[in-house]
C-alpha positions in Angstrom: 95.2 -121.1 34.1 95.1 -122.8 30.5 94.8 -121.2 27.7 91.6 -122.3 26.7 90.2 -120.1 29.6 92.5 -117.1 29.0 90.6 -117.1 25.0 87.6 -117.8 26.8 85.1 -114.9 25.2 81.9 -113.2 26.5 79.3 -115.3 26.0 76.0 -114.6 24.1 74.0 -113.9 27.0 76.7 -111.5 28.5 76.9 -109.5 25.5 73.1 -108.7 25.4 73.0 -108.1 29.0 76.2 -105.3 28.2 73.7 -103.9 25.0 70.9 -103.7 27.4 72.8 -101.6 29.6 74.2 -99.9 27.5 70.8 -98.9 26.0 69.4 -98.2 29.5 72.3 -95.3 30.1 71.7 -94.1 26.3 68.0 -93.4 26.5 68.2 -92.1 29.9 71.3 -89.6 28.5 69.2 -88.7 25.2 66.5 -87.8 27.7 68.1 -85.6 29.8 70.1 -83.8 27.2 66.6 -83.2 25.3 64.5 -81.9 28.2 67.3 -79.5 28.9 67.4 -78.7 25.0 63.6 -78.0 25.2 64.4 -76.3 28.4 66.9 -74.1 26.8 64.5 -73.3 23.7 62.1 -72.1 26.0 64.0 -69.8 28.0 65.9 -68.1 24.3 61.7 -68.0 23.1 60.3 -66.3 26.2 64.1 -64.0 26.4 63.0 -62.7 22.6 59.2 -62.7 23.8 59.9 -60.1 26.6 62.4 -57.9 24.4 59.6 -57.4 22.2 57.9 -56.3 25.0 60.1 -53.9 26.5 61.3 -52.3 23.6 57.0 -52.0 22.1 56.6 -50.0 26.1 60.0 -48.4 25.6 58.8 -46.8 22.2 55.8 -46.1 23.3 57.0 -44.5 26.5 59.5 -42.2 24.4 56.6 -41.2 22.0 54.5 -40.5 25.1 57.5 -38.1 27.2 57.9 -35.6 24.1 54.2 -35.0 22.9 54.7 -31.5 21.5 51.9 -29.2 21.3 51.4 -29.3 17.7 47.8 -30.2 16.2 47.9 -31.5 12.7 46.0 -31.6 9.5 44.9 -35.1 8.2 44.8 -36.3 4.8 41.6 -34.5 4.3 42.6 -31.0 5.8 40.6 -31.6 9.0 42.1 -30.3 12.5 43.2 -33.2 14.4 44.7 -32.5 17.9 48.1 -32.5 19.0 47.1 -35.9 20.9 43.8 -37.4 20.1 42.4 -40.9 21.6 39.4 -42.8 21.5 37.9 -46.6 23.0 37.4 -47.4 19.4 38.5 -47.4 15.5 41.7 -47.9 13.9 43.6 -45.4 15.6 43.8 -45.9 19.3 46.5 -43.1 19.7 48.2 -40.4 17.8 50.2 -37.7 18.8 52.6 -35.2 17.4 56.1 -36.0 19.2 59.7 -34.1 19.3 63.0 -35.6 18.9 62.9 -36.2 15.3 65.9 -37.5 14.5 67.7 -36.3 10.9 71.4 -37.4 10.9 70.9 -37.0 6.7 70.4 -33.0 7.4 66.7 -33.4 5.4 65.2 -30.4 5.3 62.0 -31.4 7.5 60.9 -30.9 10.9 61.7 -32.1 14.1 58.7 -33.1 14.8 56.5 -36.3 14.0 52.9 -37.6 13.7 52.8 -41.0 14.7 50.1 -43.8 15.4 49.4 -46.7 17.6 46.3 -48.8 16.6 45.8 -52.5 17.6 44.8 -54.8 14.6 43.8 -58.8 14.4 45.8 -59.1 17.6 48.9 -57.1 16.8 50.2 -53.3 18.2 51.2 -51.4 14.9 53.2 -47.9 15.1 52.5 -46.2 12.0 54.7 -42.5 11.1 54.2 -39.9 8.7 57.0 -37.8 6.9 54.9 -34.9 7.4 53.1 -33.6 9.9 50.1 -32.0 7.6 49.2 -34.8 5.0 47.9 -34.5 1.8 45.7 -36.7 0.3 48.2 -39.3 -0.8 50.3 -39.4 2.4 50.7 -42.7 3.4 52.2 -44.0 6.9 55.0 -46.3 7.5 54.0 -48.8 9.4 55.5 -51.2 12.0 54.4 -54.0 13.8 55.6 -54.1 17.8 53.9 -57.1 19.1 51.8 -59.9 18.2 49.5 -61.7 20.5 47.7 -58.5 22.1 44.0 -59.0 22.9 43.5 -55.7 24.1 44.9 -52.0 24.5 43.8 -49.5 27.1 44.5 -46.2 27.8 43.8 -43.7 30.9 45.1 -40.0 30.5 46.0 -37.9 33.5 44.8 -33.7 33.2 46.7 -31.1 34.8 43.8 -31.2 37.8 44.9 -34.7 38.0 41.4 -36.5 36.6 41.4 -39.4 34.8 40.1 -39.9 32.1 39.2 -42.6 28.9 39.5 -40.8 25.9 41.6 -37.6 24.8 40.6 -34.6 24.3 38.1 -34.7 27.3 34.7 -34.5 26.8 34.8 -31.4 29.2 37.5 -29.7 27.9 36.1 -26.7 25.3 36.7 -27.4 21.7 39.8 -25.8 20.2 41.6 -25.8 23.6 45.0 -26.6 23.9 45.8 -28.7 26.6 47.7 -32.4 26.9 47.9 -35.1 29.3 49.9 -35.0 32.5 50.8 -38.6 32.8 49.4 -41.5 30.4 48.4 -44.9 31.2 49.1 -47.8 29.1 47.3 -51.8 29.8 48.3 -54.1 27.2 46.8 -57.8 27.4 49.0 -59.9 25.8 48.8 -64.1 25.7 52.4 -64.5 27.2 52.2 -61.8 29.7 48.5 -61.5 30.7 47.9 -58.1 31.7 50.7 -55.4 31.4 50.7 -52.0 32.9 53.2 -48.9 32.7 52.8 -45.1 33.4 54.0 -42.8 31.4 54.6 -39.0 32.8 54.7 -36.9 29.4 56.5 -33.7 28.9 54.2 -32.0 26.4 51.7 -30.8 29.0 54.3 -28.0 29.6 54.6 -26.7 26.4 52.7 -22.9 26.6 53.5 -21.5 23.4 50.8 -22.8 20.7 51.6 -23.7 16.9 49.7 -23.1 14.3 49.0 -26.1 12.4 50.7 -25.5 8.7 53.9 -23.8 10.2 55.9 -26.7 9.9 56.0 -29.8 7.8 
């Protein structure tokens, strides 16, 4: 061989041939690596979607399973039962709950009013630092999950009857009686419709409070 062929380069035509190529394998890498990037982001968004979800229904379900038996009084000194529900109006649910934490030793109850209402598409919790409000009380409020389009609620009695609304409509006024069980459907635009059961524990509860004795 002489050595003009051994120095004997790629010619101009091989070397675009080697860029095409070379292109080719690029875009079909970048491709690949940015479906399964999208991919990816998909799966971490609907992994953080459904914690939200579970831990709005785990919440709620603890809230539900230690309904006390305690009616309150509301920021205007009305009566409001110990758990009170309707179709409508800003507060969809509120109950009076046990399990209170105070690690901080505060000298307050045990027990707590809280609130579930459904607002431009979003489940809020609100909570009270008392359970008999004064005027000025003011909630703290927390939003659970965005992208609700509805809330229901069914509420088992003790002769199991379902009903829409709590207190039933043919329950006497000023009894005291709770819920055996409580249904929650929450329509949500990533999960459709969502349905969990919730057996409470307040129903129980025989010995009646007085509202006022405890704050």
């Amino acid at each position: 061989m002489s050595s003009s062929q051994r120095s004997r380069g790629m010619t101009l035509l091989e070397v675009l041939v080697a860029l095409a190529v070379f292109a080719l394998v690029a875009a079909m890498a970048y491709g690949g690596l940015n479906a399964a990037s999208r991919s990816a982001e998909g799966v971490r968004e609907q992994s953080a979607q459904l914690r939200t979800l579970q831990g709005s229904m785990l919440m709620l379900g603890l809230d539900l399973r230690q309904i006390v038996d305690r009616p309150i009084r509301d920021n205007y000194g009305s009566e409001e039962p110990a758990l009170v529900a309707a179709s409508g109006g800003e507060n969809r649910l509120s109950l009076t709950r046990g399990g209170h934490r105070n690690p901080a030793a505060l000298a307050r109850s045990g027990l707590q009013r809280v609130s579930y209402r459904l607002e431009e598409g979003t489940l809020y919790r609100d909570s009270w630092a008392v359970l008999d409000r004064a005027q000025d009380s003011e909630p703290w409020r927390s939003g659970l999950l965005e992208g609700v389009s509805e809330l229901r609620l069914r509420f088992l009695d003790v002769d199991n009857e379902w009903h829409d609304s709590w207190p039933p409509l043919t329950v006497e006024e000023g009894s005291r009686v709770l819920p055996r069980a409580v249904e929650v459907v929450v329509v949500s635009e990533a999960w459709g419709e969502v349905r969990r059961l919730f057996e409470t524990s307040g129903w129980q509860v025989t010995t009646p409070v007085t509202p006022g004795a405890a704050r």
